[in-house]
C-alpha positions in Angstrom: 0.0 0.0 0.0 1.3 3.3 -0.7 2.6 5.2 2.6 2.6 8.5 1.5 -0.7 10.8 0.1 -2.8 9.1 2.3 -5.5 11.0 4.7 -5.7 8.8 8.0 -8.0 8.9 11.0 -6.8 8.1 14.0 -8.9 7.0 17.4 -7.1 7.3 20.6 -4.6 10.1 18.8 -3.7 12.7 21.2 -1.4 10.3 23.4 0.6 6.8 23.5 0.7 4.3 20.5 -2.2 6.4 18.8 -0.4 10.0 18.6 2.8 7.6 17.8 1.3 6.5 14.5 0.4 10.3 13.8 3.5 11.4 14.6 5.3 8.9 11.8 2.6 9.4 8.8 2.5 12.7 9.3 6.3 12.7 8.5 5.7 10.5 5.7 3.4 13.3 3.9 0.1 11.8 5.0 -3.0 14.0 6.5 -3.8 13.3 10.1 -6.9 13.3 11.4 -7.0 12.7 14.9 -9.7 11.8 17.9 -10.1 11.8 21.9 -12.4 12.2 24.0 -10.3 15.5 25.9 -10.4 18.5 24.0 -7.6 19.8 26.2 -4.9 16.5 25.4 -6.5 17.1 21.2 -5.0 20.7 20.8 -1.7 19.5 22.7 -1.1 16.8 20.4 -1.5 18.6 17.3 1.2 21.0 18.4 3.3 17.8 17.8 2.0 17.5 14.6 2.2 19.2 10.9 -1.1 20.0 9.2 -3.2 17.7 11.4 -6.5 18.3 12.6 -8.8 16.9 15.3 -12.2 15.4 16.0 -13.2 15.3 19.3 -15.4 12.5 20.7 -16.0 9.2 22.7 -16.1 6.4 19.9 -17.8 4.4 22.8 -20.8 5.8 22.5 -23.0 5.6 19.8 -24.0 9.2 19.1 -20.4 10.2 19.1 -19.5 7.6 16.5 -22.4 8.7 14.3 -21.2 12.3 14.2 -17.8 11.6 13.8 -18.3 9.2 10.9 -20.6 11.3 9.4 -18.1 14.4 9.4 -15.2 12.2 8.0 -17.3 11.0 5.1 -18.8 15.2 4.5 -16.0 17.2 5.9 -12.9 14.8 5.5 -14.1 12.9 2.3 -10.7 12.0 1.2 -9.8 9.8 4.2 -8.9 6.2 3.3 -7.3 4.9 6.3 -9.0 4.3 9.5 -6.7 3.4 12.6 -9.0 1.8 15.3 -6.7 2.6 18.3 -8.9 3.9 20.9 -9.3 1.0 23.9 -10.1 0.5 27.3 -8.9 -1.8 30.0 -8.9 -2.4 33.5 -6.0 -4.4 35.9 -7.7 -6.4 38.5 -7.8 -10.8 39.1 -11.0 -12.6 39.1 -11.3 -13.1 42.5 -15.2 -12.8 42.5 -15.1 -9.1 44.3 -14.1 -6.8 41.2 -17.6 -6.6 39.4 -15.7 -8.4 36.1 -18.8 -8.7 34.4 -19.1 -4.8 34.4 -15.6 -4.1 33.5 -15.9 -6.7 30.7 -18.9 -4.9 29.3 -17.3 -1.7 29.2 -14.3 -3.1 27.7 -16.0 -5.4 25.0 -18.0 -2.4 24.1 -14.7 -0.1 23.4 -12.5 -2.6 22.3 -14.7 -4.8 20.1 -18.3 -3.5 19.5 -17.8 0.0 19.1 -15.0 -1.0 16.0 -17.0 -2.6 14.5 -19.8 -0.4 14.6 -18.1 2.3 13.4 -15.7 0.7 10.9 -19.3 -0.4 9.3 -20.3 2.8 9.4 -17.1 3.5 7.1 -16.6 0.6 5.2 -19.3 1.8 2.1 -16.7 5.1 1.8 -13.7 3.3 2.0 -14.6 1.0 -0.1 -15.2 3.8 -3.2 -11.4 4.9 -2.9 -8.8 3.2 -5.3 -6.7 2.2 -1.8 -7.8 2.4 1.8 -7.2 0.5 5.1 -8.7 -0.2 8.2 -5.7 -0.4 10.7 -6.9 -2.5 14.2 -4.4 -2.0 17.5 -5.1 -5.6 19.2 -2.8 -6.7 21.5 -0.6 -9.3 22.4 -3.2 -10.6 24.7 -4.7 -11.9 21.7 -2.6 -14.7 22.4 -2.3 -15.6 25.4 -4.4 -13.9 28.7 -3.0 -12.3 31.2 -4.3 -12.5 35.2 -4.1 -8.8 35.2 -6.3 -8.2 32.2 -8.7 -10.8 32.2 -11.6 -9.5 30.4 -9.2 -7.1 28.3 -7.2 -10.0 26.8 -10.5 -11.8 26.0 -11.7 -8.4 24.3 -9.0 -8.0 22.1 -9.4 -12.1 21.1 -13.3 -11.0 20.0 -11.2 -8.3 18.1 -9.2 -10.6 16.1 -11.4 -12.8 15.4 -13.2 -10.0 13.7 -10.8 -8.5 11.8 -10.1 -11.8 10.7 -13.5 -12.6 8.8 -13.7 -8.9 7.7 -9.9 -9.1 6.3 -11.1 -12.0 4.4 -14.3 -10.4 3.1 -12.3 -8.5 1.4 -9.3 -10.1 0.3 -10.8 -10.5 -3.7 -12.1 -7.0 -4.0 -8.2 -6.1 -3.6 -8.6 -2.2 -2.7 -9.5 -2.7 1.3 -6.6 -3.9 3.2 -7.1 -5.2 6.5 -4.4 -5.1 8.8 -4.1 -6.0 12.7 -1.0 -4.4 15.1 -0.3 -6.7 18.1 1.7 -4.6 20.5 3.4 -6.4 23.4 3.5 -4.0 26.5 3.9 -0.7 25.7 5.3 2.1 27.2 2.3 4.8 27.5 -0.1 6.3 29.9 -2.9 3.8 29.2 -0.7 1.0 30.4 1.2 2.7 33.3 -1.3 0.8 36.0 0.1 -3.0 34.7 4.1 -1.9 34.6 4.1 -0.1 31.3 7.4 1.6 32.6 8.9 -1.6 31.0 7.6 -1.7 27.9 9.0 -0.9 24.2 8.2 2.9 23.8 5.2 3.5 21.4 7.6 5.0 18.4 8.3 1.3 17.7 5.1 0.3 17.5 4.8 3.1 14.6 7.5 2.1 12.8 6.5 -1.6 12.4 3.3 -0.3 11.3 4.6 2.0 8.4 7.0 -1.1 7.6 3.7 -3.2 7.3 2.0 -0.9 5.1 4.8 -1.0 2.7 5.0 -4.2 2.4 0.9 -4.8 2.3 2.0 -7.2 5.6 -1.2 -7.0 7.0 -0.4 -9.0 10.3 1.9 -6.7 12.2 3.3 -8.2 15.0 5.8 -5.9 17.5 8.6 -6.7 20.0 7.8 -9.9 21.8 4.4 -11.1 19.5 6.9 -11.5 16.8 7.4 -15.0 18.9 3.9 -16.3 17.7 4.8 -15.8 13.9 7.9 -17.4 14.1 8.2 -19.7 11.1 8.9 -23.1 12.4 12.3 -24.8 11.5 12.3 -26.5 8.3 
């Protein structure tokens, strides 16, 4: 896929992996659209940025995801990448006091439902351009859970199953890629409450994604997934 040209909304922009990904295709001469739910954390991100704009709004709720979708297809029409970035998670062990079933609701709804609500909302548009993307953060999680993220890890597995089936819906029509980003533990804000002081910083996470768009790779794993693509010895 080409990596320059491009006009690319990003959820989750204005800090961590999301604002990462803007920071490296707006280098590469690509037009950054970007989306939060905080105003105030918007307008400092695009002081990091080149001739980006922002959206703001909570792609959890339905309304929100509505508005924004319809303003990308009126206001942005030339957008042909979608990054689904924003997520939610919550550390805690299933020790039968922490309410999972609530924090699994609210996390299922962010990180699996409310993609693919409003990726469907964008696929018809998409689908009219001569190239476009829909670029899905999962997780390393997707592979194996984690006691700290219980109902996180099995969010991002609904994820991939999803982008899965909808990667090979259109795999014959040859102009919608589909590509899936499997961070391991990142070094951000959003993952500060689980150790993320640890983690590979989110620049790296960018770059294997601009790699994978060159190469129309379309899974992307980074740091320690790479581990579950190893090819077996021959």
């Amino acid at each position: 896929m080409k990596t320059t040209g491009n006009t690319v909304f990003i959820s989750g922009g204005s800090a961590g992996i999301g604002l990462a990904i803007a920071k490296k295709l707006s280098a590469e001469g690509n037009k950054i659209i970007i989306n939060g739910r905080n105003e105030e954390r918007l307008q400092a991100a695009l002081q990091q940025l080149n001739d980006a704009v922002a959206i703001q709004g909570d792609l959890s709720v339905e309304a929100d995801r509505l508005r924004i979708a319809e303003e990308l297809k009126t206001t942005y029409p030339e957008v042909n990448i979608i990054v689904n970035n924003a997520g939610a998670a919550f550390a805690y062990l299933l020790n039968g006091t922490e309410n999972a079933h609530e924090k699994a609701a609210l996390e299922m709804n962010t990180n699996y439902l409310s993609v693919i609500h409003f990726t469907e909302l964008l696929l018809p548009h998409l689908v009219g351009k001569g190239e476009a993307a829909v670029v899905n953060i999962s997780s390393i999680a997707v592979f194996r859970s984690h006691k700290m993220l219980p109902t996180y890890s099995a969010s991002k597995a609904a994820l991939h199953g999803y982008t899965t089936a909808l990667r090979d819906t259109y795999e014959d029509q040859g102009n919608v890629h589909i590509y899936e980003v499997y961070p391991p533990l990142v070094n951000t804000e959003f993952s500060a409450e689980i150790g993320g002081a640890n983690g590979i910083p989110p620049s790296e996470v960018a770059d294997e994604l601009f790699l994978a768009l060159e190469r129309n790779q379309f899974d992307v794993p980074v740091g320690d997934s790479k581990q579950f693509f190893a090819k077996e010895p021959a």
